[in-house]
Every structure is written in C-alpha cells, then in structure tokens.
TIKOL-645835 format. One record per residue (C-alpha): y, z, x negated; residue number from 0. Coordinates in Angstrom, 3 decimals, m for minus. Example, Ala and Ser with C-alpha at 12.3 -4.5 7.8 and 13.67 -1.06 7.14 Angstrom:
<nodes>
NODE       yy       zz       xx  nr
NODE   m4.500    7.800  m12.300   0
NODE   m1.060    7.140  m13.670   1
</nodes>
This chain:
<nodes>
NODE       yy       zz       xx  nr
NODE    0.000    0.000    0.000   0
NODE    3.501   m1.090   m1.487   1
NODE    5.889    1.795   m2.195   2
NODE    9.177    1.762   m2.935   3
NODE    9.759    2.715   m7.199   4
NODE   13.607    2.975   m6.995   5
NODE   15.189    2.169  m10.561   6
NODE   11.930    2.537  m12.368   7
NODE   13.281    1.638  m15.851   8
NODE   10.040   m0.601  m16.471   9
NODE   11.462   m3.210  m15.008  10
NODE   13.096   m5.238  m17.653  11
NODE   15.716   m6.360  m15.436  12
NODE   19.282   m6.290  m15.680  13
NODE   21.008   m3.186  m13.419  14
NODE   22.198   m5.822   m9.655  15
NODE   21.976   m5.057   m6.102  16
NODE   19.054   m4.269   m4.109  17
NODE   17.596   m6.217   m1.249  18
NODE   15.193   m4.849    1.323  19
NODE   12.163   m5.632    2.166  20
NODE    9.202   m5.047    4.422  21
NODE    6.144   m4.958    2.468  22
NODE    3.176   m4.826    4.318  23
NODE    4.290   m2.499    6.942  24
NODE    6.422   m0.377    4.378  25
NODE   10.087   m0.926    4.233  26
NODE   11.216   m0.999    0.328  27
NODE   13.952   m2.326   m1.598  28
NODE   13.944   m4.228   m5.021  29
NODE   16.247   m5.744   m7.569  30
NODE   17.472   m8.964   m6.028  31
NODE   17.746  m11.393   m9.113  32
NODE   14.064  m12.022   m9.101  33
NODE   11.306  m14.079   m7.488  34
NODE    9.000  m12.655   m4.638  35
NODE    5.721  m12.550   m6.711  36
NODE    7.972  m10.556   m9.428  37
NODE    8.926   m7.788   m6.432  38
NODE    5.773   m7.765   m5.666  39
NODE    2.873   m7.967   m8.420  40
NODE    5.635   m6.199  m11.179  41
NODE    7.668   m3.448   m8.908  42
NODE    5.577   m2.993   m6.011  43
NODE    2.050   m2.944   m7.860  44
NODE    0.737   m5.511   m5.113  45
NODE   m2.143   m7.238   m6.614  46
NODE   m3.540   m9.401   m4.235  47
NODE   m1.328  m12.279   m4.668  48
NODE   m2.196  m13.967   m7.873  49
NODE    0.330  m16.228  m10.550  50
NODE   m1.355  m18.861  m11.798  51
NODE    0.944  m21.385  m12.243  52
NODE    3.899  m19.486  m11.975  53
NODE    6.854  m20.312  m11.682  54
NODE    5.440  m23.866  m10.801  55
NODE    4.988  m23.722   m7.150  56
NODE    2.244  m25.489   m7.322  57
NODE   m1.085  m23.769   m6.769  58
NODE   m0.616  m21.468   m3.688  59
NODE   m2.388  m18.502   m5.686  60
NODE    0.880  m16.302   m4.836  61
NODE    0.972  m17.348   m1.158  62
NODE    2.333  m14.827    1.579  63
NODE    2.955  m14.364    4.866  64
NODE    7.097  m14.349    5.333  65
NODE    7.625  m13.136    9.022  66
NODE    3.966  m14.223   10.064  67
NODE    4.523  m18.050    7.692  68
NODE    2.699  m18.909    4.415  69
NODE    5.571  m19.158    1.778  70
NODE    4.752  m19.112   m2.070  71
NODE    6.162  m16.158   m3.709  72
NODE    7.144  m17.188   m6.585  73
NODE    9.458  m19.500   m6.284  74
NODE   11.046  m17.921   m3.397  75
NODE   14.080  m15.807   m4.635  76
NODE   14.004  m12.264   m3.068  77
NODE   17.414  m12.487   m1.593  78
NODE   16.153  m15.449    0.798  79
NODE   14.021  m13.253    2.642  80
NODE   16.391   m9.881    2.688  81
NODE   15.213   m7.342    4.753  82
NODE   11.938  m10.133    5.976  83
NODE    8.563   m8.680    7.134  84
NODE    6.030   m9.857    4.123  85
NODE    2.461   m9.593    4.221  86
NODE   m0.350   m9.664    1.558  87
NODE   m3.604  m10.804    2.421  88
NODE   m5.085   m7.643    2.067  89
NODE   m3.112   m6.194    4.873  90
NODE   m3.608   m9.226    7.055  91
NODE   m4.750   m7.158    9.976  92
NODE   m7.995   m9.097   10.618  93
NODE   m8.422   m8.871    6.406  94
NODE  m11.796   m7.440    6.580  95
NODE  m12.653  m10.863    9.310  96
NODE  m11.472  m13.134    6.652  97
NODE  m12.985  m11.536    3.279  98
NODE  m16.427  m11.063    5.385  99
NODE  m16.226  m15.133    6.222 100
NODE  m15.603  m16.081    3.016 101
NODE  m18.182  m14.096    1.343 102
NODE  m20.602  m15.105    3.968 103
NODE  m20.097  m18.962    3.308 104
NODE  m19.395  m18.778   m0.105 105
NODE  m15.730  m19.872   m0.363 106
NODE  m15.014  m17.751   m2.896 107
NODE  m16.246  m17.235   m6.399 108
NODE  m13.940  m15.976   m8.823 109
NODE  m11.513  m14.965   m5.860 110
NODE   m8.381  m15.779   m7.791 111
NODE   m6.594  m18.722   m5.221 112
NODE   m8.460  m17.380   m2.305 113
NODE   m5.979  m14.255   m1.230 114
NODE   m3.293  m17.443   m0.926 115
NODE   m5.849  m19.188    0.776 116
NODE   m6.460  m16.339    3.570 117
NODE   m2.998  m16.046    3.922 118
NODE   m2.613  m19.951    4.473 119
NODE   m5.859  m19.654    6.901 120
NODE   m4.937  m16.664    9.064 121
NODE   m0.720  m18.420    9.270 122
NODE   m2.974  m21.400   10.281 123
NODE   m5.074  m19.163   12.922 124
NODE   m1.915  m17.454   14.494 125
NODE   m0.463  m20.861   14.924 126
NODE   m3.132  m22.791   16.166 127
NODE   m6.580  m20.706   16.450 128
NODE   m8.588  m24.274   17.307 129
NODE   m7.849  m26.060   14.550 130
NODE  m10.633  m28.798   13.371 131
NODE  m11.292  m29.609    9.778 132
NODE   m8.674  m32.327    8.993 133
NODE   m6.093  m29.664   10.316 134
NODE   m7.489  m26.942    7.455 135
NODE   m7.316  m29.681    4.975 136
NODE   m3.757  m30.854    5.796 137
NODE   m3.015  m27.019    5.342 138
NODE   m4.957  m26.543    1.944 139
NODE   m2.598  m29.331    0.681 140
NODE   m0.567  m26.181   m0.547 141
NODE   m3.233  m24.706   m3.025 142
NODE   m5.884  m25.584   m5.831 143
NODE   m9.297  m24.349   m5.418 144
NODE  m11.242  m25.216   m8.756 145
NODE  m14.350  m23.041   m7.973 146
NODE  m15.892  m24.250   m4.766 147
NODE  m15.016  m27.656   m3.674 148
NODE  m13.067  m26.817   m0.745 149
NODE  m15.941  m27.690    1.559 150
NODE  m17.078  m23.900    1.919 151
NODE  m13.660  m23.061    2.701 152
NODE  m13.848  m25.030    5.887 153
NODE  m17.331  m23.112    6.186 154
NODE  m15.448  m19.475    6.020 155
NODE  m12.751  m20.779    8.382 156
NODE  m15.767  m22.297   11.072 157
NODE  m17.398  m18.755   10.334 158
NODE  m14.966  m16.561   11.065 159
NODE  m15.200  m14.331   13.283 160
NODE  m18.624  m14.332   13.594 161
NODE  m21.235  m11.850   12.770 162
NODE  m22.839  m11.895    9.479 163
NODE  m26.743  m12.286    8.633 164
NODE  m27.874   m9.560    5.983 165
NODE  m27.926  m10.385    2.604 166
NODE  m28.722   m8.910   m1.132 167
NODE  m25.270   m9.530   m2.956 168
NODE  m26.655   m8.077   m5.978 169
NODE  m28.858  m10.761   m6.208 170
NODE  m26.143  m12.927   m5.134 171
NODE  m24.459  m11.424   m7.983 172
NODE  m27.042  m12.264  m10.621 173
NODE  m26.958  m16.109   m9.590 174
NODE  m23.494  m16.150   m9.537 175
NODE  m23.348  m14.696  m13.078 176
NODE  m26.048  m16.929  m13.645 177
NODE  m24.280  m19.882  m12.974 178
NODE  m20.812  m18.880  m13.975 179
NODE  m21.696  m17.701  m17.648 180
NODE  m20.357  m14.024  m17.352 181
NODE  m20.499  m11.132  m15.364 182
NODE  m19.218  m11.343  m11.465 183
NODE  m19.261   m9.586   m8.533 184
NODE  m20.030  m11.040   m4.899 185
NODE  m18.705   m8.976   m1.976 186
NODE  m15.949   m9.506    0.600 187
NODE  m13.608   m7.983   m1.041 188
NODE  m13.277  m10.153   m4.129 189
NODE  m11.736  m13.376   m1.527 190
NODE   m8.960  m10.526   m1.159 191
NODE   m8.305  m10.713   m4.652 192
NODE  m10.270   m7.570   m6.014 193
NODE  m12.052   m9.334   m8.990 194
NODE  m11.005   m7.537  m11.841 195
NODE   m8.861   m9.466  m13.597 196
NODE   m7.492   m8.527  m16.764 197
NODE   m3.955   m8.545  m15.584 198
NODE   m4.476   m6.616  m12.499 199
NODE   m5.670   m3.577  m14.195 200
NODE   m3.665   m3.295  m17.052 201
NODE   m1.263    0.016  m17.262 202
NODE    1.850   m0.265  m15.258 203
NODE    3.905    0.768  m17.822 204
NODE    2.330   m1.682  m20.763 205
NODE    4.759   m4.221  m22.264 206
NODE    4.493   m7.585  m21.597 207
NODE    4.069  m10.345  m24.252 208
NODE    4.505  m13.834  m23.831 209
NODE    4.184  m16.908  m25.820 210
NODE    7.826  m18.286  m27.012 211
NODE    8.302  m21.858  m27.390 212
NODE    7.160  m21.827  m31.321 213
NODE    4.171  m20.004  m30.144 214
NODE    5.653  m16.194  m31.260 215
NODE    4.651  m13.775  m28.993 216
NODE    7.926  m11.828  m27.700 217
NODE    7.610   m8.447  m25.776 218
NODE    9.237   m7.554  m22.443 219
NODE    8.963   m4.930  m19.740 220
NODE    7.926   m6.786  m16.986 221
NODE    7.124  m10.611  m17.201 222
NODE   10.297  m11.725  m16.216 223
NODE   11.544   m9.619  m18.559 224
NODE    9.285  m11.390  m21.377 225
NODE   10.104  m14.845  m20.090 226
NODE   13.826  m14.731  m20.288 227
NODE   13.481  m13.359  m23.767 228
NODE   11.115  m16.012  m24.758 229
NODE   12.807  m18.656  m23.506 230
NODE   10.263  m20.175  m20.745 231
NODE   11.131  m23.767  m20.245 232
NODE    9.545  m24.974  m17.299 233
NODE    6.656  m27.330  m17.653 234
NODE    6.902  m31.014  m15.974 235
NODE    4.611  m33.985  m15.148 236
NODE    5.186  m36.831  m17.569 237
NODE    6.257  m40.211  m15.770 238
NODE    4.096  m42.046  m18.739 239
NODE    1.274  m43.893  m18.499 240
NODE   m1.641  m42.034  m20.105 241
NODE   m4.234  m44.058  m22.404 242
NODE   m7.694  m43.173  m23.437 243
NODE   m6.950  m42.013  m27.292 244
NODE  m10.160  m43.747  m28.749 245
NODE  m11.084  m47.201  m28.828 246
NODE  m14.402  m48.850  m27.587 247
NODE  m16.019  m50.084  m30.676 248
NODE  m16.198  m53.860  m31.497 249
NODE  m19.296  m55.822  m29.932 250
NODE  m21.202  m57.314  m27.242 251
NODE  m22.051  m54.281  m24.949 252
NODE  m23.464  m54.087  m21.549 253
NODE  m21.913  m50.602  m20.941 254
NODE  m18.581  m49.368  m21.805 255
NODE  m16.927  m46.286  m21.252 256
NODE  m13.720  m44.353  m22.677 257
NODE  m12.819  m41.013  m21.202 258
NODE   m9.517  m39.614  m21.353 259
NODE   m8.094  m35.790  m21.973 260
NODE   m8.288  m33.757  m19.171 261
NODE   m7.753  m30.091  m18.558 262
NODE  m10.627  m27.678  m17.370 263
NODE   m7.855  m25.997  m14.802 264
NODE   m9.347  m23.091  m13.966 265
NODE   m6.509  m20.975  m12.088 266
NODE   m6.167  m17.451  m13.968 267
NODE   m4.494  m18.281  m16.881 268
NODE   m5.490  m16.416  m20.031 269
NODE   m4.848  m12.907  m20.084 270
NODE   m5.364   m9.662  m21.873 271
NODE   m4.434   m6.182  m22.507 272
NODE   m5.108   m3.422  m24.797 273
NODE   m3.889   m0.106  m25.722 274
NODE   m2.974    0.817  m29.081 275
NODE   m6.973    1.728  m30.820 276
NODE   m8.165    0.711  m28.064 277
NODE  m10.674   m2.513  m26.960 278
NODE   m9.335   m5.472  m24.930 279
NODE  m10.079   m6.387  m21.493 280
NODE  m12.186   m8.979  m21.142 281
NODE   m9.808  m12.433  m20.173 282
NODE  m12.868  m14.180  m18.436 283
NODE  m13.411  m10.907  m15.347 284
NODE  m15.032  m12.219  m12.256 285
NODE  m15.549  m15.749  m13.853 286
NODE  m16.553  m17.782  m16.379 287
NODE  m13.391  m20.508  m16.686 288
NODE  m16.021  m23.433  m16.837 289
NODE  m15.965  m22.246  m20.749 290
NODE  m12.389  m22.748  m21.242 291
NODE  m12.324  m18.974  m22.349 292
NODE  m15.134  m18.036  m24.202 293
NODE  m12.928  m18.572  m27.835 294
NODE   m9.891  m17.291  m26.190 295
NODE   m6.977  m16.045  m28.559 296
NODE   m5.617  m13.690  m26.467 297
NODE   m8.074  m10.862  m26.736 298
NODE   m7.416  m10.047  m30.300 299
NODE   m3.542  m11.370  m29.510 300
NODE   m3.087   m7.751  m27.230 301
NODE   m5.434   m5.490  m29.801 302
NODE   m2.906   m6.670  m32.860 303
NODE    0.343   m5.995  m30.675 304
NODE   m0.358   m2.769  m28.782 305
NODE   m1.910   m2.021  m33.229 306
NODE    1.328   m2.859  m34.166 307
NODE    3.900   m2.067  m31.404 308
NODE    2.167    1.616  m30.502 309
NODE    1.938    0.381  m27.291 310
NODE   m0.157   m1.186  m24.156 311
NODE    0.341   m4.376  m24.599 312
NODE   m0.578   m7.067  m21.422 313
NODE   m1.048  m10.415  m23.614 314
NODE   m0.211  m13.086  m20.998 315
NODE   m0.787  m17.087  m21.484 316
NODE    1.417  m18.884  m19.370 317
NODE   m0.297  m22.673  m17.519 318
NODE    1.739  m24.601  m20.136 319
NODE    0.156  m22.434  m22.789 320
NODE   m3.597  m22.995  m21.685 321
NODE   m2.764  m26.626  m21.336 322
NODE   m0.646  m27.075  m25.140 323
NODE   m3.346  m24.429  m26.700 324
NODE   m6.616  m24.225  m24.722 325
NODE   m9.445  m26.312  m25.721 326
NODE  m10.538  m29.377  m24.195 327
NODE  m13.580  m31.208  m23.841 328
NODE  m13.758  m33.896  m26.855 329
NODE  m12.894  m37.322  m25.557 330
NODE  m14.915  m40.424  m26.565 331
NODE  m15.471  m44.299  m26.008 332
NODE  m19.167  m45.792  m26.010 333
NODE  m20.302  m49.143  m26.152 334
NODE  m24.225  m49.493  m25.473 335
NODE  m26.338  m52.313  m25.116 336
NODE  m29.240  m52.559  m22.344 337
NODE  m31.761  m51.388  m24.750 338
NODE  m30.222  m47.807  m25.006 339
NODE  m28.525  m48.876  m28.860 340
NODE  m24.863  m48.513  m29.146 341
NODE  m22.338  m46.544  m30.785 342
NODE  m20.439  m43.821  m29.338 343
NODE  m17.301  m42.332  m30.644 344
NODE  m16.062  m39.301  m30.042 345
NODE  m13.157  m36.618  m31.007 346
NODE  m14.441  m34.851  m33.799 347
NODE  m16.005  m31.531  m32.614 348
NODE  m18.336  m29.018  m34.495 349
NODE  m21.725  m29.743  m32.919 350
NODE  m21.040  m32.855  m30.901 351
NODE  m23.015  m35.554  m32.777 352
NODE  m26.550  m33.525  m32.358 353
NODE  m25.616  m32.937  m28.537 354
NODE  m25.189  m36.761  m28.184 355
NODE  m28.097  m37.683  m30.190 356
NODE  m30.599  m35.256  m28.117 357
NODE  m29.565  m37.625  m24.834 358
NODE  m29.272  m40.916  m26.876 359
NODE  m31.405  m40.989  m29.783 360
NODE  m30.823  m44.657  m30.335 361
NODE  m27.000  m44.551  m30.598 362
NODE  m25.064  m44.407  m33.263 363
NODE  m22.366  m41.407  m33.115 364
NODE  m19.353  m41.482  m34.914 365
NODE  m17.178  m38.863  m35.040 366
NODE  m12.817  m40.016  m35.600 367
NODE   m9.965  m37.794  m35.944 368
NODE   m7.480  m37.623  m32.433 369
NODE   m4.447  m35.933  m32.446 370
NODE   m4.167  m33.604  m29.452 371
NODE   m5.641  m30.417  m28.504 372
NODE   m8.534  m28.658  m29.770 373
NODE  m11.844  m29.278  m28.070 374
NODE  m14.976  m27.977  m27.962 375
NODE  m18.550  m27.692  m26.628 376
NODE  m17.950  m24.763  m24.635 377
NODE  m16.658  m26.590  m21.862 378
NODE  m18.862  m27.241  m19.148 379
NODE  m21.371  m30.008  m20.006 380
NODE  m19.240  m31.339  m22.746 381
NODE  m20.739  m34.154  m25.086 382
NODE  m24.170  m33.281  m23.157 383
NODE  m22.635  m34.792  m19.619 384
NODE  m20.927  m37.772  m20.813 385
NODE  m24.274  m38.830  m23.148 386
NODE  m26.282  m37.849  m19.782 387
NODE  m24.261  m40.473  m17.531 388
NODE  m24.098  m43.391  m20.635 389
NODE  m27.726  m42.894  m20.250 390
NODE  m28.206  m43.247  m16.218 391
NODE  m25.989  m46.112  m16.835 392
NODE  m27.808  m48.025  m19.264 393
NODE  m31.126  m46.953  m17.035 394
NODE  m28.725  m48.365  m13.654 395
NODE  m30.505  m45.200  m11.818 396
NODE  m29.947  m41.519  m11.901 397
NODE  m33.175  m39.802  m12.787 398
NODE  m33.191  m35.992  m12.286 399
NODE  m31.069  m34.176  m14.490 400
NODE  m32.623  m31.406  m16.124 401
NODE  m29.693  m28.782  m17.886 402
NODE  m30.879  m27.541  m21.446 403
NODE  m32.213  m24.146  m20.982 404
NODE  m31.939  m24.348  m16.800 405
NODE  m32.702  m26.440  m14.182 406
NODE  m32.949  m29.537  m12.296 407
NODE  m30.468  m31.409  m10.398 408
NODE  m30.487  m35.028   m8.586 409
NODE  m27.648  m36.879   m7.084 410
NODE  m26.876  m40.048   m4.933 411
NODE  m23.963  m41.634   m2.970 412
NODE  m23.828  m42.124    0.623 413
NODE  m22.654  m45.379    1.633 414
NODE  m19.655  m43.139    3.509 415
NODE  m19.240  m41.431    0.238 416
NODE  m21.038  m38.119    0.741 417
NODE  m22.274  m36.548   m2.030 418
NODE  m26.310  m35.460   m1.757 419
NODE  m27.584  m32.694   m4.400 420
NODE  m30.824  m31.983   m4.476 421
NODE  m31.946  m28.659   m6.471 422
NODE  m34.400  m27.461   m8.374 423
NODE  m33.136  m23.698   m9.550 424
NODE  m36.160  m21.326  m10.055 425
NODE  m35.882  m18.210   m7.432 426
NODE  m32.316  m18.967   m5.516 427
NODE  m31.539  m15.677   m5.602 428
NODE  m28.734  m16.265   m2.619 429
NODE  m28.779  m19.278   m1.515 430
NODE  m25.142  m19.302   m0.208 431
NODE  m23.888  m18.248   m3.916 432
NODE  m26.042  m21.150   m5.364 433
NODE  m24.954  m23.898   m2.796 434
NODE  m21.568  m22.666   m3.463 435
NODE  m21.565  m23.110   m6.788 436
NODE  m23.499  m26.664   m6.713 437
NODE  m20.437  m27.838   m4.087 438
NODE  m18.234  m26.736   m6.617 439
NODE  m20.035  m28.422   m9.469 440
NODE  m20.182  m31.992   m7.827 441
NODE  m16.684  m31.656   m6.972 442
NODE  m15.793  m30.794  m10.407 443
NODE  m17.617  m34.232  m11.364 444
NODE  m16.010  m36.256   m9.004 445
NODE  m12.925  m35.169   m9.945 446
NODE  m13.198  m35.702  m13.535 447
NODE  m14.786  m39.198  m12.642 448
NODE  m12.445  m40.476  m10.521 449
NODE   m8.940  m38.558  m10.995 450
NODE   m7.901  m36.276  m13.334 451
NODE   m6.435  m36.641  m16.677 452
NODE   m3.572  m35.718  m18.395 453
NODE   m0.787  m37.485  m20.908 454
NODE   m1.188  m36.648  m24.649 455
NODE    0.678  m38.820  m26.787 456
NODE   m0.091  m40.201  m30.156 457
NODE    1.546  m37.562  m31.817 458
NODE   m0.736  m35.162  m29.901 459
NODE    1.969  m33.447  m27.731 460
NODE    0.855  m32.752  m24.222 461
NODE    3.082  m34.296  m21.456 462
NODE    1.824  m32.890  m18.441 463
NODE    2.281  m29.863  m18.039 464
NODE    1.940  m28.908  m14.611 465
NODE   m1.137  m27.808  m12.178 466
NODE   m0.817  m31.055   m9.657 467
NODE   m0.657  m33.336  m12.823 468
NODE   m4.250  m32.512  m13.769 469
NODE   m5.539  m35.048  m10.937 470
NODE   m7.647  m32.270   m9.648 471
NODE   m8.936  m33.920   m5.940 472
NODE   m7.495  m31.999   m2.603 473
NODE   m9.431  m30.390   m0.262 474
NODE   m8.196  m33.923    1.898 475
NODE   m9.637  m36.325   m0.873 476
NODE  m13.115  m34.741   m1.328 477
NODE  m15.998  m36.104    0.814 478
NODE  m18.633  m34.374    2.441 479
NODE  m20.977  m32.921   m0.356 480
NODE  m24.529  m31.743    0.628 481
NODE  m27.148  m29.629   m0.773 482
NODE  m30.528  m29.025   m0.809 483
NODE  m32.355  m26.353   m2.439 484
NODE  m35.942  m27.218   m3.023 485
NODE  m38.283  m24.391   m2.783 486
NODE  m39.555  m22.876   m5.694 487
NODE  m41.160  m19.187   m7.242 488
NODE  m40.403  m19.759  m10.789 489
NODE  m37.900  m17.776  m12.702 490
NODE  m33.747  m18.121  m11.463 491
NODE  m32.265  m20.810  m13.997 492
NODE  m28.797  m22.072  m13.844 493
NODE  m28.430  m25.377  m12.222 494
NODE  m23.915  m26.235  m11.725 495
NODE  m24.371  m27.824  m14.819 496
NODE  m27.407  m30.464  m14.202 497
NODE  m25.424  m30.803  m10.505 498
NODE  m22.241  m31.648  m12.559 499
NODE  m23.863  m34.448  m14.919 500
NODE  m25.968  m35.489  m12.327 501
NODE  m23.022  m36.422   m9.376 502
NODE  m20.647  m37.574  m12.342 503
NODE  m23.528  m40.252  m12.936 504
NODE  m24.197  m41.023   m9.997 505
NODE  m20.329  m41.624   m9.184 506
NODE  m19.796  m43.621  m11.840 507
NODE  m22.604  m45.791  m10.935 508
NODE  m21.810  m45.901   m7.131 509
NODE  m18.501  m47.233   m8.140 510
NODE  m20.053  m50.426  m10.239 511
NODE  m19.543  m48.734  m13.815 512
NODE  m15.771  m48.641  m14.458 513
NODE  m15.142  m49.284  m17.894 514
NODE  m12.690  m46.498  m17.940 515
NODE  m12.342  m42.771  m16.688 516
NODE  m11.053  m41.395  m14.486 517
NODE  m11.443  m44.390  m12.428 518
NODE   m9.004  m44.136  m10.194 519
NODE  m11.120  m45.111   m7.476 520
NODE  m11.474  m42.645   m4.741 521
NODE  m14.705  m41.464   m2.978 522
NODE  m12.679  m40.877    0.281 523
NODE   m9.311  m42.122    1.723 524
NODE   m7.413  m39.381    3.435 525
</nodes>
C-alpha cells in the first residue's frame, strides 16, 4: 500500500512543489518535477509497475490505471494528473481474478510486462467486458510481451473469471526453470509483478548508479537523480536502412542466407545491487533473458561500488545500455550447395565453428571480424539454430528437431499461417507452463525470421536504440500458434529451444527460402 514519505531526503530531487495524488486508495503527495513511474516505484515504494524501457514509452511495462484509463507512467509528468485517482495492478480490485487467469493459462512467465498488461486488460474489461480477440490485440498494441507469444494472453483474458482446475505449480515451477535456464517461480502472484527482481528488492535507501554516456557509472539517490547526473540522452530509432554486415561467399549455391543483428529484448533491463561486503542479487530473478544475462557486467559492477562507495549500491542498465553493451547472437552469411557442402561465415565467436560443424559437418566455417557488439553462444540457439535451419533448407523438409541435451520439437505452416508444434519433452511436468513456453518459443522464431533487426553501422555503433525498433511482432501480427504435447514417461527435458529452431525452419521454408533475414514477409496481415 502507497504511503505518503513527505521530504524523505532520498530522493535526489531538487526542493519544488508538491502535487497530490491518489495512490491506490491512499491520498499522498510527491515532488512534482518528475514522471509517474518515478512517484511511484522511487517515493512511494510501488513495485508492481515495472521500467523497462523507461523513459521510452514504449513497452507498457509501467502501465496504470489514471481515473479507471491505462496511461504509461513514465512518460506522464506528475503534475498532469494532480490530485488523479491512480491504480496499480495489484490493487485492481478484481487483482486476485486477473493474476489467477493468467497463471492458469500461462500468460505469464517472468511476470515483468504483465502488471501493465492487467492494467491494460481490466481498463479494457471496465470499458467493454465482451470484447473478442482482435479487440485485446488492438489493445496490446501498447506493450511488448517477449515471453509468451501473446496468444496465452488472449487465453487469461477468455479465462477470466472462471474457476481454476488444480494444479502442482511446483512442478510447474521445475519446467519453467527447466525451460527458462534459471530459477522461477509459477503462482498468480508473479503476473502482478512479484517475481523477484533485482531492482524491486534492493534497500530503499541504496544509491543508484547509472551508466554515463562514456560508459562511467555515476551515483544518484533515486534514478532520476542518477540520470540527470549522467547525462541520459534519450535513445531513437535510426531512419537508415540496415544491411546484413557479412557477405555471402562467392559461388554457385543453391541456398543462401545472411542474417542480420538483432537484439534478444527481453524486458527487465540489467540490474543489480549489493551492499558494501556483501553478494549481489542475482540480475536474471524469475527468468532466464533467453541468455542475454548469463555474462552480465552488472553483478560485479554493484559489489565494486557499494566496495568502494561504503554503500548499497542498485547497479541499473538502462535499454540503450543492454542494446550498445549486451551481447548478441553472432551474425553470419552461408552459401550451401544441394549436397550439404558450402561455406558459412560467421562473426567471430568463441565456440561457434564446432557448434556449426556438429549440424553441418560438410561446410566449411569461417570465422571474419564485424564491428558491432559482442556476441555470444549464450543466446538462445545461437550458431546451433541458424546451422539447424541451413540444414532443413538444403534437406527442403523440416525433420524433428532434437535440442542438444533436451528434447524434440517439429514444426509446419498452415496454409492460413498457423504455426503447429508438436512436442516431445520427457514428463511435462505442467503442461500449461510447457505450452506456454513453446508459444513463446515459436513466436520468438518467427519474429527473428521475419521482422526484427536492428541498425549497426560499419563503424559498429548501434542506431536503434529503442524497444519498437527491434521488429519484435505485436500481439496483432502473430498468427495462431498450436501445440501438441506428445505423451511420454521419460525424464522432463527442455524443449523452447528445439521449438525455436524448429518453427524458424519451417518459416523460412514456408516462405520459399528468402535469401535474407528477417524477411520481411509477414505470417499474418493485421
């Protein structure tokens, strides 16, 4: 419950007027020179509405109810809703309804966008309880979901309301860990918001430190606090045209493919904190970032400053700093003839050539300097999925995919464009947790496939720098995707990643083997 914290000298921000609020059903007053997600996550210790592109306006993570309407908090200055009723998701009054449906259809994994979500849902419900799917979409347009490929949020909102079959979540627990890479917790109350993320349970009164524009980290009070003193300039989306940095190597091939940077765009941003001897908290909490945090800086970043400073220290990345500094998955360009020879090169990355040899034995791998960000194998798939669908290309079918050390995934294109999984996981554990995160998984392919990539120029300088310039496909682009769990008694193995290699393949073929990704050729016209 918000309460009101007066001049609490933590605040980093300069002495102003007040401006009154209502904050879920408690009237309050805070400095009025700052956003709404400041007031609330920094002054009013309200958790439940997350930053993760902040202050981009772009992924509906902060979302709130303003007098009973979605509005993003933070780009809404507090003085445009003086003395306004606002509402966090967790004190939605049919909160319990809406964390219940989406842990009972799987719409939430991580749980970082899906407070926003609820709140964008239950504005949705008040205004029109009988709204169909293409309605939900059309609302959606407001956030990025990177987890669960939107279609088991249209489950949750179909499913609320209504009463829930038993379940085990600790098992549902171990497969989500299973497939995620990392401890997580399934229960209703994580689509409120109640993960455990790093920065929600660092000390109130730690400092805040924030990457400067030469990459220093400079100290605050409060994030806006840091921000100001670091300087934040505002990322943008590049009006250039972006261009696969590798060539396709000379010759006569029946199969060609380049693949261009993209960004894994998972939603919490790095973060860390640690007090002064202390350990760090763990940046990757209720999920695994796809990989894109397992070699994360910022871990030893908040041990060395609260070391040094004497302090806590909450070690914050902001989205332009996981997309200048976080790694990427190595781009490449193949040529292969029908016989399964070719040569594929690719961004030089520890480990990469044996990956690509293990799924094309006959091909000739040749690693080439890029400039641009680091990459590396710990992305989901990397090396593994593009060698996997040069492979089903050259074959012109997609066999079953079987993921090194898990399990087996097949894929195929409707001729409307649905997506159809088939699985092979060991013991499901939960099935909803597993379906969940093989919607997510296909999505994630199709996505890469067909749309996303961002602008790195020759120099290696990232140009886009924002959330929606990732190409990551909305909830109104993505087709139906369908799964089916084959029955089995053998030991739980992770599966996402076969589903991801699988339905990239299987895209990529459907679509008459562009020689480029993404494509640009959609699976689904809104």
């Amino acid at each position: 419950m918000a309460t009101d914290i007066g001049d609490n000298p933590q605040t980093g921000v300069p002495a102003g007027g007040r401006t009154p609020l209502v904050v879920d059903g408690v009237a309050v007053d805070v400095p009025d020179d700052i956003t709404l997600l400041e007031a609330l996550r920094e002054h009013l210790g309200e958790i439940g509405p997350k930053d993760g592109c902040s202050p981009q306006g772009q992924c509906g993570c902060c979302t709130v109810l303003v007098d009973g309407a979605p509005r993003v908090a933070c780009v809404t200055p507090v003085r445009r809703v003086r003395g306004r009723a606002i509402t966090t998701a967790g004190a939605l009054p049919d909160a319990d309804t809406w964390a219940q449906a989406f842990c009972d259809t799987g719409a939430s994994q991580c749980g970082f966008c899906t407070p926003g979500i609820i709140c964008r849902l239950a504005g949705l419900r008040t205004k029109k309880p009988d709204a169909g799917h293409d309605e939900v979409e059309q609302a959606l347009l407001a956030h990025v979901c990177r987890c669960t490929g939107w279609r088991t949020i249209l489950d949750a909102w179909d499913a609320f309301g209504i009463p829930s079959a038993e379940r085990d979540l600790d098992a549902a627990s171990r497969r989500a860990e299973l497939e995620g890479g990392g401890p997580q917790t399934v229960a209703p109350a994580v689509a409120l918001g109640h993960g455990g993320f790093a920065d929600d349970t660092a000390p109130r009164d730690a400092l805040v430190a924030v990457l400067d524009p030469a990459g220093a980290w400079t100290l605050g009070e409060s994030v806006d606090a840091a921000r100001r003193a670091a300087g934040k300039v505002q990322g943008r989306r590049t009006t250039a045209e972006g261009e696969p940095p590798i060539d396709v190597p000379d010759g006569d091939w029946d199969v060609v493919l380049q693949t261009s940077w993209v960004e894994p765009g998972y939603l919490e941003t790095d973060a860390s904190w640690a007090e002064p001897g202390g350990e760090a908290a763990d940046p990757l909490a209720n999920g695994g970032a796809f990989g894109g945090k397992e070699s994360s800086s910022v871990p030893a970043d908040a041990v060395r400053l609260a070391d040094e400073h004497g302090h806590a220290i909450r070690a914050l990345w902001s989205r332009e700093d996981v997309v200048r500094l976080g790694p990427k998955r190595p781009p490449l360009a193949a040529g292969l003839r029908s016989d399964g020879t070719g040569v594929v090169r690719v961004a030089r990355t520890p480990g990469i050539v044996d990956i690509i040899g293990a799924v094309l034995p006959d091909v000739d791998v040749e690693e080439v300097d890029v400039a641009g960000p680091p990459t590396s194998l710990e992305l989901r798939g990397a090396g593994w999925a593009e060698a996997t669908a040069l492979a089903a290309a050259v074959r012109g079918t997609v066999e079953p995919v079987t993921q090194p050390d898990g399990g087996t995934a097949s894929a195929r294109i409707g001729s409307d464009g649905s997506i159809h999984v088939a699985v092979d996981a060991g013991d499901p554990l939960d099935e909803v947790v597993l379906r969940s995160y093989c919607i997510g998984a296909a999505h994630q392919a199709l996505s890469w496939v067909t749309s996303e990539s961002i602008v790195v120029d020759p120099e290696g300088t990232v140009h886009d720098l924002t959330i929606r310039s990732f190409g990551i496909l909305r909830a109104v682009d993505t087709p139906p995707i369908e799964i089916d769990v084959e029955p089995s008694t053998g030991p739980a193995l992770p599966v996402s990643d076969a589903v991801f290699a699988a339905v990239a393949a299987a895209v990529w073929i459907h679509q008459g083997l562009p020689a480029r990704w993404p494509t640009t050729i959609p699976l689904r016209t809104p």
